[in-house]
N, C-alpha and C positions, 0 to 999 in steps of 0.2 A: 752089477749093472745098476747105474742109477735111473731113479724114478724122481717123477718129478708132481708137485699139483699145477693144476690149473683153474684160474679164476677166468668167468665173463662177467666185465664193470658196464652195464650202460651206466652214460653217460646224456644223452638227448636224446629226442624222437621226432620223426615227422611223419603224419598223416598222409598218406599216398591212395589212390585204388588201385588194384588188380591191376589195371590193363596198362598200369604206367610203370610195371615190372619185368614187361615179357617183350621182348621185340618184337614181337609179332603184335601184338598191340590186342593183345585177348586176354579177357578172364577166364580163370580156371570153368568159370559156369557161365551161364546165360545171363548173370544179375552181376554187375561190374563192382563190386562191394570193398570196404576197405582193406588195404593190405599194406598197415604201414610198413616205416622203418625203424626199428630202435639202432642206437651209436654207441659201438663196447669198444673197450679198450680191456686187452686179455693181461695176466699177469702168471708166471709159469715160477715156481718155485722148489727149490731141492739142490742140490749136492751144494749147501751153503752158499746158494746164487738167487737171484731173484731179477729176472729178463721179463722185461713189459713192454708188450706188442703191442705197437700203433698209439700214439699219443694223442689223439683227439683234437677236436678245437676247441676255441672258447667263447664265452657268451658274446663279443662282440661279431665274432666270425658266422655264430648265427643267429643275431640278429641281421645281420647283413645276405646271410643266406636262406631267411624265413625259416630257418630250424627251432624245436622247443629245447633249448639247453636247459636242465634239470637240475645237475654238478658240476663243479669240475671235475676231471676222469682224477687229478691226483685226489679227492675225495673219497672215491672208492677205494681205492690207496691203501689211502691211510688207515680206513674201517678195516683192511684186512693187515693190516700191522708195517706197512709198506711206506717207508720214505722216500717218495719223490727224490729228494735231493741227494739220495745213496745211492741211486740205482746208477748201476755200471755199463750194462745195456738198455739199448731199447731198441727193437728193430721195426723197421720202417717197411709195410708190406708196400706201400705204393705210394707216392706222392699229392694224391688227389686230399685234397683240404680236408677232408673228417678224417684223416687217418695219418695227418703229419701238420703238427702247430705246438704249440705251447713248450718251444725249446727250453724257454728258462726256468722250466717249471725242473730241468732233468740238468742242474749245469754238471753233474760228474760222469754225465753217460757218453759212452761212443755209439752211435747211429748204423745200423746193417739196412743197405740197402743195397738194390741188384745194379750192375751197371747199365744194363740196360735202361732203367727205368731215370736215371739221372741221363742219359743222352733222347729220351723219350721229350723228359720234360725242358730241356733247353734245348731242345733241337726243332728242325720245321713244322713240324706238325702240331708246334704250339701257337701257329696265328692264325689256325684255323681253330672258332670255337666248340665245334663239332669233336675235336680231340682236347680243347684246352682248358672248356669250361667248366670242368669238375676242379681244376688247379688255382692255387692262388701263387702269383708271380712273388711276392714278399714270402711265402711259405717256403718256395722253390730256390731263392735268394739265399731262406735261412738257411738252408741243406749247403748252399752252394760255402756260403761263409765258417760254418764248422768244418768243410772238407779243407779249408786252409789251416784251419784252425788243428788240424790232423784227430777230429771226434767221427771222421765216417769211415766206416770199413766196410768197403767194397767188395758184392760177390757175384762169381760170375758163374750163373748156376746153382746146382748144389752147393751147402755151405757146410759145414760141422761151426756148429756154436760151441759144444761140448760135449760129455760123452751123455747120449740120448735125447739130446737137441740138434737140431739141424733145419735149415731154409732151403727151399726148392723151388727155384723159377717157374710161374706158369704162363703166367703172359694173358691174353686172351683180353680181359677188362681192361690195361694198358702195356705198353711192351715189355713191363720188367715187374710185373705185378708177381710178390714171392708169399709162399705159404711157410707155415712152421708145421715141424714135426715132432711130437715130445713122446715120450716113452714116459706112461705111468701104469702104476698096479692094473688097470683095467687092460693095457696094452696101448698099441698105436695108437695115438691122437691126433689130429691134423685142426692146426685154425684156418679158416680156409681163406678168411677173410675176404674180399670180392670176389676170390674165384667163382664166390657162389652164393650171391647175398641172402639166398633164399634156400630153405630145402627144396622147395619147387623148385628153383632154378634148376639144380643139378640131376633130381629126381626124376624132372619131365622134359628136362634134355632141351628147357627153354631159357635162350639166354639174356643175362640183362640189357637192357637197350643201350647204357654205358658201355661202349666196347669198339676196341682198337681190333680186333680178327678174331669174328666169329668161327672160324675154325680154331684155332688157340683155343678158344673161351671152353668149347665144345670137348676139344682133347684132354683141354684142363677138366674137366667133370671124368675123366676116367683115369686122368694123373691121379686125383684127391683119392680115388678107390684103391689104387695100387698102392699110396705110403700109408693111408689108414687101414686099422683091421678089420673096418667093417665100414656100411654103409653110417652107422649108429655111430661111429668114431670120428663121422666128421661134423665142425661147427661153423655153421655157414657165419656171414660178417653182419647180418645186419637183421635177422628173424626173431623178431620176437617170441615165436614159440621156445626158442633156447632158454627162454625163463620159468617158461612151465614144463619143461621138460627135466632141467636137474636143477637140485635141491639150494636152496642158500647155506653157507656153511655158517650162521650160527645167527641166531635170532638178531632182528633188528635191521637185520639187510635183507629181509625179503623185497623182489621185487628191485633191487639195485644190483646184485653180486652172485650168484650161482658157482659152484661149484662144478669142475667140467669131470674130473678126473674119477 
């Protein structure tokens, strides 16, 4: 049975409070305090493969979206021994701009996304900005241009990437928003990627204000328990505590690179 590792690359940050995490519009406490975001792009490696989730944006994407871009995500990359321009996969958890941009950064990869989330994002509910503001239409463009190009593989649902890899539709933060599942020494791993941008999101059963069906988003937090082995197996998409929680895997990336597995 293969095992695999897993890396989290931030990438950017941006400074948020508390109450602009939670749809309910509350702080964990009575003092609205900061809670920001940090921006990973994850890298899963073994059976002689190397799959990197969600490709991030780039400095002009946030300068245009007030974000601190710190790297490039293929920076992180490289630090862990990883050629952008080898890689085979990349899978695409959702469409929304910090987590699908810098295609030429990857020109030999094929792109996994869910179908759903490509008729999400070219379909009605993108002229409404309340669904379409997290999307950049030239991002969406790109996805749409490599699907001619025959670099997207399409899933509908569950997916098997390989053996102890696999994608699982959860939907909830937009209609075809998918999770990865890796099999390593520790056991189940799940990235959860927006399912659950926060441990508090999923912990306290409070969903991000980013969101296409609050019920989805909600059944998604007990999807993420059922393919991980633990509550501790899962890596939500955007908490910075995942940095002080496990270890960098070798001096000099502390603080950029963590090791998940």
């Amino acid at each position: 049975m293969e095992q695999y590792e897993v890396y989290a690359i931030k990438y950017a940050h941006h400074a948020r409070r508390a109450s602009e995490n939670f749809l309910d519009g509350k702080a964990r406490d009575a003092h609205d305090g900061p809670m920001p975001l940090d921006y990973f792009v994850w890298l899963v490696r073994g059976a002689g493969r190397e799959i990197v989730v969600d490709s991030g944006f780039s400095a002009a994407m946030a300068a245009k979206r007030g974000r601190d871009h710190i790297r490039c995500p293929t920076e992180g990359l490289r630090a862990l021994g990883c050629d952008s321009s080898k890689v085979k996969d990349v899978v695409i958890t959702h469409l929304h701009y910090d987590h699908v941009g810098n295609f030429e950064l990857f020109p030999a990869a094929t792109f996994h996304l869910q179908d759903l989330e490509m008729n999400y994002a070219t379909g009605r509910h993108m002229s409404d900005v309340k669904y379409g503001g997290a999307y950049e239409v030239e991002d969406v463009v790109g996805v749409v241009r490599r699907v001619y190009a025959g670099r997207v593989r399409f899933h509908a649902g569950d997916g098997e990437l390989g053996d102890g890899i696999s994608v699982h539709l959860i939907g909830g933060h937009t209609m075809g928003l998918q999770v990865v599942r890796v099999r390593t020494r520790r056991g189940w791993l799940v990235l959860a990627s927006d399912a659950s941008h926060f441990y508090a999101n999923m912990e306290q059963v409070r969903p991000f204000p980013i969101v296409w069906s609050v019920p989805d988003m909600v059944q998604g937090y007990r999807r993420l328990l059922e393919l991980a082995d633990s509550p501790a197996h899962i890596i939500p998409g955007h908490d910075p505590l995942v940095l002080e929680r496990y270890p960098a895997p070798s001096p000099g990336v502390e603080g950029i690179v963590v090791r998940l597995d």
